[in-house]
Backbone bond lengths (Angstrom), bond angles and torsions (degrees), N, CA, C in turn:
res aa  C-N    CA-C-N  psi(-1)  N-CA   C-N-CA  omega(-1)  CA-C   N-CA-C  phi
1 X - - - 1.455 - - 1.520 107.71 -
2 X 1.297 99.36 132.65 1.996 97.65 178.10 1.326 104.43 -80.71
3 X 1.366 89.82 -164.45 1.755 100.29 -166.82 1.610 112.05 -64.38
4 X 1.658 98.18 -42.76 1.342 140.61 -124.23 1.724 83.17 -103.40
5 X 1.133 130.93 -23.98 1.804 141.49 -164.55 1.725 104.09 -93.08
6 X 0.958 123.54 131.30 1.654 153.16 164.79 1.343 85.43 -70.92
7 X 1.787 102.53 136.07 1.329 106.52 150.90 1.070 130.41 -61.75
8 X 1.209 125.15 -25.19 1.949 125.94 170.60 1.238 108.85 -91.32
9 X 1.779 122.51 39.28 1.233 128.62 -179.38 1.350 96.08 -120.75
10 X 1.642 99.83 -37.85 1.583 118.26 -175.55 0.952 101.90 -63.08
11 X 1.364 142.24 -35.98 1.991 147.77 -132.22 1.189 104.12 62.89
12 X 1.281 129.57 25.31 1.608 114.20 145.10 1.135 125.37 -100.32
13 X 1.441 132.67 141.86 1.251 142.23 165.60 2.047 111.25 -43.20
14 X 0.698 106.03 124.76 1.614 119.94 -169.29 1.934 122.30 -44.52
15 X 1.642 86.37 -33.65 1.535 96.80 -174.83 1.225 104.87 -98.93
16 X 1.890 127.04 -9.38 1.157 128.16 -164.95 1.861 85.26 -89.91
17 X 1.336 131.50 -35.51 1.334 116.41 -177.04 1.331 108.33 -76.49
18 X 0.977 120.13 -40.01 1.474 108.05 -177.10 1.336 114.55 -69.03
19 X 1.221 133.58 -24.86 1.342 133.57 166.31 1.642 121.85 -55.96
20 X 1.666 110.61 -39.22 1.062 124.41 161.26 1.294 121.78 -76.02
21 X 1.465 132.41 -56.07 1.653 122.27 155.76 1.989 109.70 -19.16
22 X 1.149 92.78 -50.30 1.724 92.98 -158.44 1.419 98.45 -80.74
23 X 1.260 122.94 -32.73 2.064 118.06 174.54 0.912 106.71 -66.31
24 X 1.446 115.19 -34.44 2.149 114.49 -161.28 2.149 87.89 -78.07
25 X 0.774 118.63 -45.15 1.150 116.04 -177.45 1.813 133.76 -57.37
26 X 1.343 102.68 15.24 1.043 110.79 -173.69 1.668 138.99 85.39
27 X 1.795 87.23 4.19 1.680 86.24 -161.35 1.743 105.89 -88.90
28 X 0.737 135.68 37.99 1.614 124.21 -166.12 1.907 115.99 123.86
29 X 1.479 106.16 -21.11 1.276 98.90 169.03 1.745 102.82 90.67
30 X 1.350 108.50 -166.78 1.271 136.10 170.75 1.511 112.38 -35.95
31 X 1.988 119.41 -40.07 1.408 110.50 152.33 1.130 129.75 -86.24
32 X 1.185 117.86 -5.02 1.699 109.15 167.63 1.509 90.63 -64.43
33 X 1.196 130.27 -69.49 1.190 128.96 -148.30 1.693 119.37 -60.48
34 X 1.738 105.75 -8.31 1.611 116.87 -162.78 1.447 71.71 -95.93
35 X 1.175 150.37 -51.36 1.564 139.46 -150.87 1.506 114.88 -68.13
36 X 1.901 98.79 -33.20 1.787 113.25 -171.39 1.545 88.81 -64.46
37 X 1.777 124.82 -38.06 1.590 97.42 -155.56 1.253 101.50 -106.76
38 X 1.878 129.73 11.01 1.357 132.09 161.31 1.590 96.83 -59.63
39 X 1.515 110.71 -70.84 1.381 118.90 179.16 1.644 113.17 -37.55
40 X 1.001 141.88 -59.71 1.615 154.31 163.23 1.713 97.40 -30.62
41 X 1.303 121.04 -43.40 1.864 130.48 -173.75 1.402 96.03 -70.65
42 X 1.639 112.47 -64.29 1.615 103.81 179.71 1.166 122.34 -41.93
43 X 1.570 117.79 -42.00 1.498 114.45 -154.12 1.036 97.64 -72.19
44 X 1.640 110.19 -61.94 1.876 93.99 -179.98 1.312 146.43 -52.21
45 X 1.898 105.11 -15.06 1.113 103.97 160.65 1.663 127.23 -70.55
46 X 1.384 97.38 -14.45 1.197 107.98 -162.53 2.068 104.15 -73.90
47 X 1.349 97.10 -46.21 1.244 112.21 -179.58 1.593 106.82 -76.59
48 X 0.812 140.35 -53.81 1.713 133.33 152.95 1.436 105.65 -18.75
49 X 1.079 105.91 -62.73 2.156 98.68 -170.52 1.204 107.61 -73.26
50 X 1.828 133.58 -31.76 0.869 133.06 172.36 1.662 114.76 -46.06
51 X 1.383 103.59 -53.30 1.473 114.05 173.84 1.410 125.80 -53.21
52 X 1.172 100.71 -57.73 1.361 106.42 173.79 1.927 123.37 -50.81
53 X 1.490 105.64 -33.74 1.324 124.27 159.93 1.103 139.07 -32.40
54 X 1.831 83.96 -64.38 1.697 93.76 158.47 1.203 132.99 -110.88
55 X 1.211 118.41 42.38 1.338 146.50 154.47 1.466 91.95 -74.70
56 X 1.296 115.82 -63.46 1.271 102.06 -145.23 1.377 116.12 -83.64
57 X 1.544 113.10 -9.32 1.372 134.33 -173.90 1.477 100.63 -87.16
58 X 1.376 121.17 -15.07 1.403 123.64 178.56 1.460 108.04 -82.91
59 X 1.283 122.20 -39.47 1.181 144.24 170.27 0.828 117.69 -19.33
60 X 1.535 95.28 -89.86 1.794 129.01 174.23 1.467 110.97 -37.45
61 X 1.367 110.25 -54.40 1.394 107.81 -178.94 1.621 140.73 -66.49
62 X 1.990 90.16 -25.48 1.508 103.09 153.57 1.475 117.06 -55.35
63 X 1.813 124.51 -57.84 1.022 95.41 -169.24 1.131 124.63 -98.77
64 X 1.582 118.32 34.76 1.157 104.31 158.65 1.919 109.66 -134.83
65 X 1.227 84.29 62.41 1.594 120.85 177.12 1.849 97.45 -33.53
66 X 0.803 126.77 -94.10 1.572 140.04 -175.17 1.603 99.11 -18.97
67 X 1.103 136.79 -64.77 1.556 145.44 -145.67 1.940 82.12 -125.32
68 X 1.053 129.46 87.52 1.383 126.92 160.52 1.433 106.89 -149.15
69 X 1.360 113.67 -2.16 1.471 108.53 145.66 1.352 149.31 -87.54
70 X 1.430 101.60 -6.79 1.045 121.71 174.87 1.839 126.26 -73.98
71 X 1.083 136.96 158.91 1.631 123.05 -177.09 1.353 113.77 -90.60
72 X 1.181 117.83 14.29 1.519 116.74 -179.92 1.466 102.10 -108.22
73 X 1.875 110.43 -36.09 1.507 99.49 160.38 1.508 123.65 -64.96
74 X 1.358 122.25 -24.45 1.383 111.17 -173.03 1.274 110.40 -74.70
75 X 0.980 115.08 -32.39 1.833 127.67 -167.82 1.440 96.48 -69.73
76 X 1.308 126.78 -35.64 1.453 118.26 -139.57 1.589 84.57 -109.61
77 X 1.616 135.75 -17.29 1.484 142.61 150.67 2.031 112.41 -58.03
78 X 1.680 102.47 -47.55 1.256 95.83 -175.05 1.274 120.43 -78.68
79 X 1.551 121.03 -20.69 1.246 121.54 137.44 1.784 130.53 -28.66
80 X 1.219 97.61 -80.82 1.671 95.72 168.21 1.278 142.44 -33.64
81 X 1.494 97.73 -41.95 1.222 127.21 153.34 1.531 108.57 -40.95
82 X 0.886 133.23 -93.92 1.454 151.09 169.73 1.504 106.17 -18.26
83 X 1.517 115.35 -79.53 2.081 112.90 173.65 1.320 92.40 -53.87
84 X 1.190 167.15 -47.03 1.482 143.29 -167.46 1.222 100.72 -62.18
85 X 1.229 144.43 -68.11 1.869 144.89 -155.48 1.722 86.35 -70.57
86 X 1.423 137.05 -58.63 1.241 134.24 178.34 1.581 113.27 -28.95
87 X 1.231 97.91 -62.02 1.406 91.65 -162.20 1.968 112.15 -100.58
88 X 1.487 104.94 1.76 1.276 114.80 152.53 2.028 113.79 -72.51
89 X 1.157 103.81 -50.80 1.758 93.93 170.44 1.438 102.16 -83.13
90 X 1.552 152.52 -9.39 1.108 118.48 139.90 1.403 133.62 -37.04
91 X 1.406 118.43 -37.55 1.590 107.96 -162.86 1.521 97.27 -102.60
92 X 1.549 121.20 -17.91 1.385 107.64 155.61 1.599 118.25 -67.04
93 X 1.128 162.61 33.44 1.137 168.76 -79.85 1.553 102.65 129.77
94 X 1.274 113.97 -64.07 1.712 117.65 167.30 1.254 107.23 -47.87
95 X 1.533 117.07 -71.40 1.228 124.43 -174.99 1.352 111.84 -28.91
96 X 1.644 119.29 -61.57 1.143 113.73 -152.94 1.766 118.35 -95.63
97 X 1.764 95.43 9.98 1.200 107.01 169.90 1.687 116.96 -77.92
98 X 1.478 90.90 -35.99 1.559 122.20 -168.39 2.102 77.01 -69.60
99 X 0.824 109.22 -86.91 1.480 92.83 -163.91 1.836 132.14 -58.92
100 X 1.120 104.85 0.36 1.248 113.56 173.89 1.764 113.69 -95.21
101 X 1.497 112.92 1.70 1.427 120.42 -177.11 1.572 78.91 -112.02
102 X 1.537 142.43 -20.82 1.256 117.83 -174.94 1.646 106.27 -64.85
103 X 1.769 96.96 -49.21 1.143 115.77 -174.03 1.309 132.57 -36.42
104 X 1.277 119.81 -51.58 1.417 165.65 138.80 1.369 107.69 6.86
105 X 1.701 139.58 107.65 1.120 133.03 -177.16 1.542 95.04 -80.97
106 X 1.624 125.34 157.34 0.850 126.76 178.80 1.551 111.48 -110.51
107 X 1.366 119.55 -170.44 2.180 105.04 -176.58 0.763 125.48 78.82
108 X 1.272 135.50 145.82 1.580 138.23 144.18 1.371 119.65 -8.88
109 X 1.346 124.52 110.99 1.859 108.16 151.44 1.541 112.87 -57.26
110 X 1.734 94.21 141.42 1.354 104.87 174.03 1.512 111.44 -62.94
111 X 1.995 103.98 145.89 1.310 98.86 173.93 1.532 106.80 -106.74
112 X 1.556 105.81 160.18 1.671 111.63 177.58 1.472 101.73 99.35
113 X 1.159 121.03 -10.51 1.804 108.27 150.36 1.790 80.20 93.07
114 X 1.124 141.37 5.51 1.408 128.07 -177.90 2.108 85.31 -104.48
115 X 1.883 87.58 156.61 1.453 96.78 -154.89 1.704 77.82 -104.80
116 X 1.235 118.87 158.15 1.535 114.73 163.23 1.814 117.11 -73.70
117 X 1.194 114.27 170.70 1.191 137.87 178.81 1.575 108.88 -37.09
118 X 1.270 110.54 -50.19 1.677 120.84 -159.31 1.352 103.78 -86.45
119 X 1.553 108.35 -20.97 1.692 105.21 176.67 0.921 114.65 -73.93
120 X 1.884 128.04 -30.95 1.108 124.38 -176.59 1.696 116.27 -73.31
């Protein structure tokens, strides 16, 4: 990649180079670089709910067009705003509870450090 090239010029995803710029460089290695694209996970989550936020704050304020200048409409939009992302990462949270009990071996762990038949 030249100087002069974007990582999404390269075909890499943006946070995946910089994660690698910053491991190859000596800073921590393979976990520096797992933290650059944890951080890269937040943000977008971060900006996803943001969106969704004001989606919904846009919403609100459409339909209640007449009184949306007022501060009791905004509050009562930025509110909404707010229980929508709430209870949208609630059910992501459900969700991934719901699938982490699928996941989930059930029984006793074997004792004596020997693995059963099916693991092998």
């Amino acid at each position: 990649m030249s100087a002069d090239t974007t990582p999404l010029e390269a075909g890499r995803p943006a946070a995946l180079s910089i994660a690698r710029s910053r491991g190859a460089a000596g800073s921590g290695g393979p976990r520096a670089a797992n933290r650059w694209i944890a951080l890269a996970v937040l943000s977008i989550g971060t900006a996803v709910f943001s969106s969704l936020a004001a989606s919904a704050i846009t919403g609100h304020l459409h339909a209640h067009a007449a009184t949306a200048a007022q501060a009791a409409t905004i509050t009562d939009a930025t509110v909404a705003g707010y229980h929508q992302v709430f209870w949208i990462a609630a059910l992501v949270f459900l969700g991934t509870a719901v699938l982490a009990a699928a996941l989930f071996r059930s029984g006793p762990l074997p004792v004596g450090g020997t693995a059963p038949a099916a693991a092998l």
